[in-house]
LOLUMLO-284351 format. One line per field, with one value per residue (C-alpha): residue number from 1; residue in one letter; x, y negated, z. Coordinates in nm, 3 decimals. Example, Ala and Ser with C-alpha at 12.3 -4.5 7.8 and 13.67 -1.06 7.14 Angstrom:
2
n (1;2)
res (A;S)
east (1.230;1.367)
north (0.450;0.106)
up (0.780;0.714)
This chain:
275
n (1;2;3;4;5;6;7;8;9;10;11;12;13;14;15;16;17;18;19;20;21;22;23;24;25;26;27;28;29;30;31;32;33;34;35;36;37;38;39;40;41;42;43;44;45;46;47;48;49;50;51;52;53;54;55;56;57;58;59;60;61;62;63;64;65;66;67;68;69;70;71;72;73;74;75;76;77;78;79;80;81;82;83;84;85;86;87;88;89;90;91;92;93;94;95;96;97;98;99;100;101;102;103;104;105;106;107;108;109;110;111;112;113;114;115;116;117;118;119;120;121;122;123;124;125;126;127;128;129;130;131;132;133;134;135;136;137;138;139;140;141;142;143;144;145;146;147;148;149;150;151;152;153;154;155;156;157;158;159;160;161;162;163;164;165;166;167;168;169;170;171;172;173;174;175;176;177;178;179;180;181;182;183;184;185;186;187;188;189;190;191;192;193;194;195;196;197;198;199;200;201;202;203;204;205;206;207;208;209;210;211;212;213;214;215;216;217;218;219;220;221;222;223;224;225;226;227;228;229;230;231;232;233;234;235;236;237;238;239;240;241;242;243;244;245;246;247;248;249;250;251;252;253;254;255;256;257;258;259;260;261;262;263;264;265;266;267;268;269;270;271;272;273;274;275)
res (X;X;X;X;X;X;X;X;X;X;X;X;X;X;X;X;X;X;X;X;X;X;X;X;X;X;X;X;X;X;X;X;X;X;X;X;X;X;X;X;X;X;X;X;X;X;X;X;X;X;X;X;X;X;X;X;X;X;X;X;X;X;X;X;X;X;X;X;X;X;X;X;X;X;X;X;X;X;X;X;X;X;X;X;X;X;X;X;X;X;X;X;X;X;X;X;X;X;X;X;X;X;X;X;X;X;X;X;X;X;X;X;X;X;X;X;X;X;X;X;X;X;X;X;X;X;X;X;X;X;X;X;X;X;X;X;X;X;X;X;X;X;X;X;X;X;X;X;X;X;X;X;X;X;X;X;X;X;X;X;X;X;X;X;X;X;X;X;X;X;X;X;X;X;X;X;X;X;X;X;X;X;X;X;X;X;X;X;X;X;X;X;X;X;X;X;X;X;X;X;X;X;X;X;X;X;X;X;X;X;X;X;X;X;X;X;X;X;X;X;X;X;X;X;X;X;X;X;X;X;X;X;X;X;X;X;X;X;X;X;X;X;X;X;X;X;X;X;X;X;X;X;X;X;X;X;X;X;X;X;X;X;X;X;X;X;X;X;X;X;X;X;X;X;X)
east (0.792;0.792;0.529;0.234;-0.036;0.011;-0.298;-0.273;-0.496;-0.595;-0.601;-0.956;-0.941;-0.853;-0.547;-0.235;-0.044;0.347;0.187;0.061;0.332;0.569;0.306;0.241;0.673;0.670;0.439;0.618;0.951;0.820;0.613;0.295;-0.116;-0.214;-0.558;-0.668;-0.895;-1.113;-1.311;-1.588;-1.728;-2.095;-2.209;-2.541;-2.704;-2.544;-2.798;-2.840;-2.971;-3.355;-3.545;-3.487;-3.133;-3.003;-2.950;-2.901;-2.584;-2.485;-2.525;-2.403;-2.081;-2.086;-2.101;-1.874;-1.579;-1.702;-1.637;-1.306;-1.169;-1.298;-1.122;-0.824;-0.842;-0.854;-0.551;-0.375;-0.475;-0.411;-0.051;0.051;0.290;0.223;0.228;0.073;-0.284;-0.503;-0.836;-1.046;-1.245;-1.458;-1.536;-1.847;-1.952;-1.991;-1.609;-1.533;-1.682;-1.505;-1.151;-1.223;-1.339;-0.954;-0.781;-0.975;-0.947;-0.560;-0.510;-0.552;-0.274;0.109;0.182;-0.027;0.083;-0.041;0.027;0.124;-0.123;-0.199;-0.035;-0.381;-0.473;-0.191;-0.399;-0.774;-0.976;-1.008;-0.655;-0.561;-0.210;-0.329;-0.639;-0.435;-0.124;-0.326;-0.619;-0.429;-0.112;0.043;0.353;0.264;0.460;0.387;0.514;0.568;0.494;0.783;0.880;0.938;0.987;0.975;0.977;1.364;1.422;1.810;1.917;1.750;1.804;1.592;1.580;1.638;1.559;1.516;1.215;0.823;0.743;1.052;1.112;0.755;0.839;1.190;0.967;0.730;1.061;1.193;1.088;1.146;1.483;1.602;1.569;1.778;2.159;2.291;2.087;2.193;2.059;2.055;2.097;2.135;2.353;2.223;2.303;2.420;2.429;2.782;2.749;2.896;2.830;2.699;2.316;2.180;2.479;2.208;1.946;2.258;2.338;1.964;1.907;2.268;2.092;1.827;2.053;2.041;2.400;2.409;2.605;2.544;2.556;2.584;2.437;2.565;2.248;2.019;1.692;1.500;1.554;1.338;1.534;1.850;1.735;1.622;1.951;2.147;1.866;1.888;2.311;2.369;2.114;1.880;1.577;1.388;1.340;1.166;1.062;0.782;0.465;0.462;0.095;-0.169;-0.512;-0.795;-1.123;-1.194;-0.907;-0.524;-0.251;0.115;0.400;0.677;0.881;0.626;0.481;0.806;0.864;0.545;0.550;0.917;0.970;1.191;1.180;0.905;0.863;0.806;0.623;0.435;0.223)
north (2.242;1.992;1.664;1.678;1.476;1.122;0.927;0.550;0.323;0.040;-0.288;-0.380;-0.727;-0.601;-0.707;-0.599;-0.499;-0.347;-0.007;-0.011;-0.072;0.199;0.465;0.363;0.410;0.718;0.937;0.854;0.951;1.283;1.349;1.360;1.265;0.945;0.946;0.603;0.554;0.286;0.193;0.013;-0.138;-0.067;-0.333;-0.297;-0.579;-0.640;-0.421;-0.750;-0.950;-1.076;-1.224;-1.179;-1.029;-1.138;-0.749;-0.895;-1.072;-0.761;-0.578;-0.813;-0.806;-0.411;-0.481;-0.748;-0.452;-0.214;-0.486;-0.597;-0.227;-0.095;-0.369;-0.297;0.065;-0.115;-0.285;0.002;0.264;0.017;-0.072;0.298;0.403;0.681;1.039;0.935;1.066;0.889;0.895;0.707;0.792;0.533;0.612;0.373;0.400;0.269;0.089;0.387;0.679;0.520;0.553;0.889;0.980;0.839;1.061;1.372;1.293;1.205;1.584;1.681;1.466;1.567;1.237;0.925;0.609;0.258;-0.122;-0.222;-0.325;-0.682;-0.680;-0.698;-0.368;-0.136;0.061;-0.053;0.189;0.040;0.032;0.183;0.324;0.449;0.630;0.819;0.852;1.026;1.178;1.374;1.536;1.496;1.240;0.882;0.637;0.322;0.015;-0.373;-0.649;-0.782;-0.483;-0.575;-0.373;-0.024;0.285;0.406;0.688;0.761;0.672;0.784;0.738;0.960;0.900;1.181;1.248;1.642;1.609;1.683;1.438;1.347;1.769;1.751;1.424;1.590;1.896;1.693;1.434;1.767;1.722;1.415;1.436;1.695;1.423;1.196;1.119;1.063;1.102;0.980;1.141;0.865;0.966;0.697;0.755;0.803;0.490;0.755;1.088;1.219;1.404;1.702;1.752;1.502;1.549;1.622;1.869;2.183;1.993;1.875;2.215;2.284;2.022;2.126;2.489;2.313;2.166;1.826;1.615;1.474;1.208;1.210;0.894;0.806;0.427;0.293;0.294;0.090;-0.063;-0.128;0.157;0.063;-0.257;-0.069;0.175;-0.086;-0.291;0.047;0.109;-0.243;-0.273;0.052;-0.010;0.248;0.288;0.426;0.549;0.889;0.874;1.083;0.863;0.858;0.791;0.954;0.956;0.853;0.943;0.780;0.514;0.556;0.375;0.357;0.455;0.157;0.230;0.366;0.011;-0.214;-0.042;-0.081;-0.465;-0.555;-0.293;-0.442;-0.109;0.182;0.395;0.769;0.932;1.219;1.260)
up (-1.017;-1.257;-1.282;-1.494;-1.345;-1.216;-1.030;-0.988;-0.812;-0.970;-0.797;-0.662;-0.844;-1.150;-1.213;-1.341;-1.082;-1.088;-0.948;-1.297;-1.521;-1.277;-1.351;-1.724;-1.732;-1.461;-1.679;-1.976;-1.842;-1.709;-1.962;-1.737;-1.778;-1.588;-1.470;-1.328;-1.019;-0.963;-0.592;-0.652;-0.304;-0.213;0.010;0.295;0.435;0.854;1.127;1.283;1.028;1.002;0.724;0.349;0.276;-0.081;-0.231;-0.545;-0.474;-0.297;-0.581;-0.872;-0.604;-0.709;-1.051;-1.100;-0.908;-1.172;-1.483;-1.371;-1.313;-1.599;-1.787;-1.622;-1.691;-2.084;-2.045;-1.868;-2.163;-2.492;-2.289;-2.206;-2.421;-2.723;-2.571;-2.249;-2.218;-1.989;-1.844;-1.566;-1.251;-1.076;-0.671;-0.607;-0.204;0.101;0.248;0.469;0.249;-0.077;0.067;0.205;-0.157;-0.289;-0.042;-0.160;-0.491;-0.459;-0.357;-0.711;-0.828;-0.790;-0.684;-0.651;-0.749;-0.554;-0.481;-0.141;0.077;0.198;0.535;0.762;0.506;0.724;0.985;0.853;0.724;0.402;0.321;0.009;0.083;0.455;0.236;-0.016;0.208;0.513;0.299;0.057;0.215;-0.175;-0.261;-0.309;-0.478;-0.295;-0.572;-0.347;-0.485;-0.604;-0.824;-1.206;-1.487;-1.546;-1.317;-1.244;-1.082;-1.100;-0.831;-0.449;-0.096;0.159;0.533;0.704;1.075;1.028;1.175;1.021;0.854;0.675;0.569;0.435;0.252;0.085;-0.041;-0.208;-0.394;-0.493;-0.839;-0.885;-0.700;-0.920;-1.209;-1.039;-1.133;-0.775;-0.409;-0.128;0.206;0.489;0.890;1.174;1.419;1.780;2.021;2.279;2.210;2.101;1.769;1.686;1.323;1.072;1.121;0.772;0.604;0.662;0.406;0.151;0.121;0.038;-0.232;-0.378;-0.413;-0.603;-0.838;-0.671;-0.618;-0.302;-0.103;0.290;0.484;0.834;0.932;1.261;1.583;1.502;1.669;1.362;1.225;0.905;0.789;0.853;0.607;0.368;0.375;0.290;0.011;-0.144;-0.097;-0.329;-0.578;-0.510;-0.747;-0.472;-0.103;0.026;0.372;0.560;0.659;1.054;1.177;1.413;1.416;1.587;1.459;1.105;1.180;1.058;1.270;1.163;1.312;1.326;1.117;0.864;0.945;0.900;0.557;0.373;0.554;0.443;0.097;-0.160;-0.383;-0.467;-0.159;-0.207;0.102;0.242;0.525)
């Protein structure tokens, strides 16, 4: 399967972020169609309070979200470069309703493309990454801060446990992994558990069959299993890491798992994950 349409969330000040410039790059590289998602905030006067409620302010709050993201969206399409189509979808509700809205609408996308989250985002319902991540069951590129320049996507690692999560998070990399000049598939050893067999030959064999080259590697036990991934990730120069998004739920309210929560806390490099 090959990538065609790209979704990225633009930041709620309006800014430009790097999730912007990695999707303007991604969908030029794969040749995709980058729609552009705006949330727009509606805002309701507290329960509790009495006496005259400024709704004006309230709603010039609105407004002003709408301005600055559709000037974004401005900057975004006169900066993409030629070839790229793009288009723009504004989500205006309530906190809780709006990022419900971004995870449905993220299903339509192959993969979604955000910012990482201010740290006391993980886990709240308003969290951008925890609403397209856990509302969509699609790929999302999550971009950190510090990222600069371009997308590049030659060189992968993906953390593999053989578990759920992280065989739902290979399918969905497939097609951007089959782009990729070298992919590295990343195990941690168990503290005491003899092993066998290298954990993780059955899926290089699969990738190979899919046309993907692939190194295996082995990290030593680790307790944070997260930074050791990262270290590995950062020492060899990868582009970028695919990992499956651990979480549960518990009614309308997303928690993540720790290492899903050290990564998007402590990511040096564009995280690709599934949920």
């Amino acid at each position: 399967m090959s990538i065609k349409d790209l979704l990225v969330v633009l930041d709620p000040d309006g800014k430009q972020g790097p999730a912007h410039a990695f999707a303007q790059s991604l969908a030029e590289k794969v040749g995709a169609h980058l729609t552009a998602v705006g949330v727009a905030l509606q805002f309701v006067a507290p329960v509790s309070f009495a006496g005259d409620y400024p709704y004006d302010l309230l709603e010039e709050a609105t407004e002003q979200s709408r301005k600055a993201l559709a000037a974004a969206y401005d900057t975004l399409r006169t900066s993409t470069p030629a070839g790229v189509q793009t288009d723009m979808v504004m989500i205006e509700a309530l906190s809780g309703i709006a990022t419900a809205k971004l995870g449905e609408l993220a299903r339509h996308f192959d993969i979604t493309i955000v910012g990482q989250d201010d740290l006391g985002g993980i886990g709240d319902e308003a969290g951008l990454v925890s609403a397209v991540l856990f509302g969509s069951g699609r790929p999302v590129f999550i971009v950190p801060f510090i990222q600069k320049g371009p997308a590049k996507i030659d060189h992968a690692v993906v953390a593999w446990d053989g578990g759920l999560a992280a065989s739902r998070a290979l399918a969905g990399a497939m097609p951007v992994l089959q782009t990729c000049g070298r992919v590295e598939v990343v195990t941690i050893a168990p503290k005491s558990e003899p092993v066998d067999e290298l954990p993780g030959f059955n899926i290089t064999r699969h990738l190979a069959r899919h046309g993907v080259k692939t190194e295996l590697r082995q990290l030593g036990p680790a307790d944070d299993i997260g930074s050791a991934i990262l270290a590995h990730a950062t020492n060899t120069g990868a582009d970028f890491l695919v990992m499956g998004g651990y979480g549960h739920s518990r009614v309308r309210e997303f928690i993540f798992g720790g290492t899903t929560r050290q990564m998007l806390s402590s990511m040096t490099l564009p995280v690709l994950m599934v949920h």
